[in-house]
Backbone as a ProteinNet text record, in pm:
[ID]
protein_1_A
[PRIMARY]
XXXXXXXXXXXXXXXXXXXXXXXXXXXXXXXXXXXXXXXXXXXXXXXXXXXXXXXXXXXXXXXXXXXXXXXXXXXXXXXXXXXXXXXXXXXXXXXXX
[TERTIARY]
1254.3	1281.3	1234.1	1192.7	1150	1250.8	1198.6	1314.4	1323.3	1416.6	1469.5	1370.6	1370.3	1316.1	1372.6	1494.1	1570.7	1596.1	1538.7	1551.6	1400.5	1288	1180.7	1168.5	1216.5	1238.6	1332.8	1443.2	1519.7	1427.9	1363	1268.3	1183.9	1085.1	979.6	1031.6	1146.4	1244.8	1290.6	1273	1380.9	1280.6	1319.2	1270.8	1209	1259.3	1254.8	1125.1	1127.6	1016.6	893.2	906.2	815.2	729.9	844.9	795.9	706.8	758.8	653.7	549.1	549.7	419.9	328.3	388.3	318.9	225.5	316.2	277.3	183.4	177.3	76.7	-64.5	9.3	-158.6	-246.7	-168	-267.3	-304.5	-218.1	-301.7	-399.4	-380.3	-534.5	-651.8	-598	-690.8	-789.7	-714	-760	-840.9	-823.2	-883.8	-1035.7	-1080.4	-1129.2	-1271	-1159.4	-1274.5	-1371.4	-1293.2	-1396.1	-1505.7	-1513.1	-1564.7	-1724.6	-1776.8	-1944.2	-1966.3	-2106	-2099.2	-2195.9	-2221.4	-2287.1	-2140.5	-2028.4	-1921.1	-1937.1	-1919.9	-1924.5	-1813.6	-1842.6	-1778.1	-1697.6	-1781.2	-1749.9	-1739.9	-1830.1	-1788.9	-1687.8	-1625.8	-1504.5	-1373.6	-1395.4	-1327	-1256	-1370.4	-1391.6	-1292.3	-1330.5	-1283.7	-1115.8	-1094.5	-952.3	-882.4	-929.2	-889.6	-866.9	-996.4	-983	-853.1	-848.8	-725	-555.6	-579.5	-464.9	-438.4	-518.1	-500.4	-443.7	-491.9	-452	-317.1	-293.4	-189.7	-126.7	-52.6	-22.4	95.2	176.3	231.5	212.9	144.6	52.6	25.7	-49.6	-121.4	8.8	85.7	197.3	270.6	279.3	356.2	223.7	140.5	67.2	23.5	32.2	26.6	128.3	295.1	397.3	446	403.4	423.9	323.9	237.2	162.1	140.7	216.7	278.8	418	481.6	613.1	629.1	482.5	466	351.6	353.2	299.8	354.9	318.1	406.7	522.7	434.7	566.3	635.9	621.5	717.2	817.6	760.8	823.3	900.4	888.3	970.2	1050.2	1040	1125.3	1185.5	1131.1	1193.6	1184.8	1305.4	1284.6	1279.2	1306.6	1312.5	1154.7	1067.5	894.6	913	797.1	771	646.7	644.1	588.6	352	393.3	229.2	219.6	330.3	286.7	288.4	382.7	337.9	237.5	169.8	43.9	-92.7	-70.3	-160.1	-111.7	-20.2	40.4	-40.2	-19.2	-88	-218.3	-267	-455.3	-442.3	-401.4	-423.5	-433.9	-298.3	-319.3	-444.8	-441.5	-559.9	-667	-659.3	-827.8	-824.9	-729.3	-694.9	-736.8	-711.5	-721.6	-893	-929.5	-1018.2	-1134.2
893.9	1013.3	990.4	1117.5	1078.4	1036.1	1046.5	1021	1146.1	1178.9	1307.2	1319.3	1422.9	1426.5	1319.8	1343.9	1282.6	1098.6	1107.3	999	876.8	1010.2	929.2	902.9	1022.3	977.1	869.3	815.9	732.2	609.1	602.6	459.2	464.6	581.3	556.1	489.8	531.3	429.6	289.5	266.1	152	12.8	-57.6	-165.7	-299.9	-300.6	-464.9	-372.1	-219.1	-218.9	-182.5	-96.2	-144.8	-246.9	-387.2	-487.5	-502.4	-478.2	-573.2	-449.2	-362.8	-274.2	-363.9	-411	-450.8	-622.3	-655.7	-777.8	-768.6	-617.8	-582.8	-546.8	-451.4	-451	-571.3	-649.5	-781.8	-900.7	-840.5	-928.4	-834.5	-695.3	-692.5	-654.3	-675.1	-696.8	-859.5	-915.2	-1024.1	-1033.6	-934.2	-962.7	-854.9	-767.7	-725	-778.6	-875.4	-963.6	-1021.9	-1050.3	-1145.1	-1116.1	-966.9	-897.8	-861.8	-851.7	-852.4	-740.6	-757.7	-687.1	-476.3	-523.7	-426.6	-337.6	-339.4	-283.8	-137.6	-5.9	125.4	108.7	167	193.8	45.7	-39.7	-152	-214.7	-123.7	-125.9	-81	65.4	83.2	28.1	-43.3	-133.4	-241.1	-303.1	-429.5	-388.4	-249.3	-249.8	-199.5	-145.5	-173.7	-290.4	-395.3	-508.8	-574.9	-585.2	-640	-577.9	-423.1	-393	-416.1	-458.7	-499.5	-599.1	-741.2	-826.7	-846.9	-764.3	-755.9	-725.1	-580.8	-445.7	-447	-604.2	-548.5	-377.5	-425.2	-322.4	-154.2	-166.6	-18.1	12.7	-33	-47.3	5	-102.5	-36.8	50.6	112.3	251.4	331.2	359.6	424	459	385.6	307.2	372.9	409.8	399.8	510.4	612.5	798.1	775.5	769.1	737.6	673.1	548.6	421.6	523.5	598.4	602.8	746.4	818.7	902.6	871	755.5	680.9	737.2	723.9	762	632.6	509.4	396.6	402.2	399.5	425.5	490.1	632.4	730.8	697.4	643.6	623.2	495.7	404.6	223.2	238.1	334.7	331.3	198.2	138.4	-1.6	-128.3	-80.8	-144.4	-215.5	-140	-190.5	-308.4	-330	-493.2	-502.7	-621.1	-686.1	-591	-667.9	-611.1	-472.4	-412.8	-253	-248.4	-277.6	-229.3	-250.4	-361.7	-425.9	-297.4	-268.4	-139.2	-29.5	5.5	162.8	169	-6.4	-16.3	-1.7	-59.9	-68.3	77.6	192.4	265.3	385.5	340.6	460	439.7	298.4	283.1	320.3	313.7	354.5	493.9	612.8	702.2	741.2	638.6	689	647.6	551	523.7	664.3
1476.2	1398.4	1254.6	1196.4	1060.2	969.5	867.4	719.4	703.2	626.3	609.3	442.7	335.1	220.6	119.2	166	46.3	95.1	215.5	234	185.9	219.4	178.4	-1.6	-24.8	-212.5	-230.2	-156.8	-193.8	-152.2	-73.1	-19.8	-123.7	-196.5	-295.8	-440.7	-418.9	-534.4	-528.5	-421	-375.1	-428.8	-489	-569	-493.8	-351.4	-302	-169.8	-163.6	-88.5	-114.9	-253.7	-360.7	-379.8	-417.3	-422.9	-299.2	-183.4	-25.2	-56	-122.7	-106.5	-227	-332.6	-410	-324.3	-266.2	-229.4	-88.4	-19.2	35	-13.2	-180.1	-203.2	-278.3	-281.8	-378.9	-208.2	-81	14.4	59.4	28.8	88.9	-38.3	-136.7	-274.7	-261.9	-211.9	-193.1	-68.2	40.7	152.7	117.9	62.9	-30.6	-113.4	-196.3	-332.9	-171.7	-79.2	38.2	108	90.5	242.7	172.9	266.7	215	163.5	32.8	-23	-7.4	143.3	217.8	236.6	264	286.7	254.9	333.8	203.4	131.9	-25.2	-101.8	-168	-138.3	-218.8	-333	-378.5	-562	-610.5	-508.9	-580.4	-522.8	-404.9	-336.8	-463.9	-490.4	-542.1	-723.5	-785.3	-873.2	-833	-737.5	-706.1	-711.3	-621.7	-631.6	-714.5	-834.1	-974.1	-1035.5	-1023.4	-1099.3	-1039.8	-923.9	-850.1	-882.6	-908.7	-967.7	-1083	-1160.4	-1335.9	-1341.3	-1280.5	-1334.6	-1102.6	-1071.2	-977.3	-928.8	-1050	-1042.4	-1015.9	-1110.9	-1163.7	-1006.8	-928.6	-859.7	-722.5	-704.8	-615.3	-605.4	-769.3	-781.8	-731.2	-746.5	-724.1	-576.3	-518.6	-349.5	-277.2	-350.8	-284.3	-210.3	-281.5	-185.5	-97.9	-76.3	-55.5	167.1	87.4	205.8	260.9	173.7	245.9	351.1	296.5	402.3	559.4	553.5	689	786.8	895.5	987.3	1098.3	1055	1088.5	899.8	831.2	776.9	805.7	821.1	851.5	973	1039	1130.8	1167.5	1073.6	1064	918.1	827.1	683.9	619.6	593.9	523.1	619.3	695.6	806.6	892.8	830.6	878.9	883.2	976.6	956.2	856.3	821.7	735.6	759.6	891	911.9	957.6	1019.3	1008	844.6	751.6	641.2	603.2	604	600.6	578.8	727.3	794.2	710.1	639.8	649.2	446.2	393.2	258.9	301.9	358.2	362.9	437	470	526.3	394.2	265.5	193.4	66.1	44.2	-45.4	7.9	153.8	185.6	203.8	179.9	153.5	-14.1	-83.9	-217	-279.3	-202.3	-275.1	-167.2
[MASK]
+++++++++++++++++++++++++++++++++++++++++++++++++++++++++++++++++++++++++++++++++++++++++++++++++

């Protein structure tokens, strides 16, 4: 079942899942700086990453509506595992970029 509204605004707040979003986007910032440089859209790949590095934060707030309207979000809440979140981050950056 989904999150309710007020439930997904209370998760885009919530600080410790934030954090695993933050600590999702600097592993795949890092998986990223690696990948060849034929990749599409790798320049702006690459300047994501750089800025994930710098400003991780910045970077995870930005990430986090984002991640929390996933649909395993949406449906494990805080409760995700580690690598669906994994997927649900590399899913919204590659959304944004």
């Amino acid at each position: 079942m989904a999150l309710t509204y007020e439930q997904s605004a209370e998760l885009m707040n919530d600080m410790i899942f934030v954090g695993r979003i933050k600590v999702a986007c600097l592993t795949y910032a890092n998986y990223i700086i690696g990948e060849a440089a034929n990749v599409p859209a790798h320049n702006t790949r690459i300047k994501w990453a750089q800025q994930t590095f710098t400003m991780p934060d910045a970077s995870a707030t930005q990430a986090t509506p984002i991640v929390v309207m996933d649909v395993a979000v949406q449906a494990d809440g805080a409760a995700i595992t580690d690598t669906a979140l994994q997927s649900a981050v590399e899913n919204a950056v590659n959304k944004m970029l």
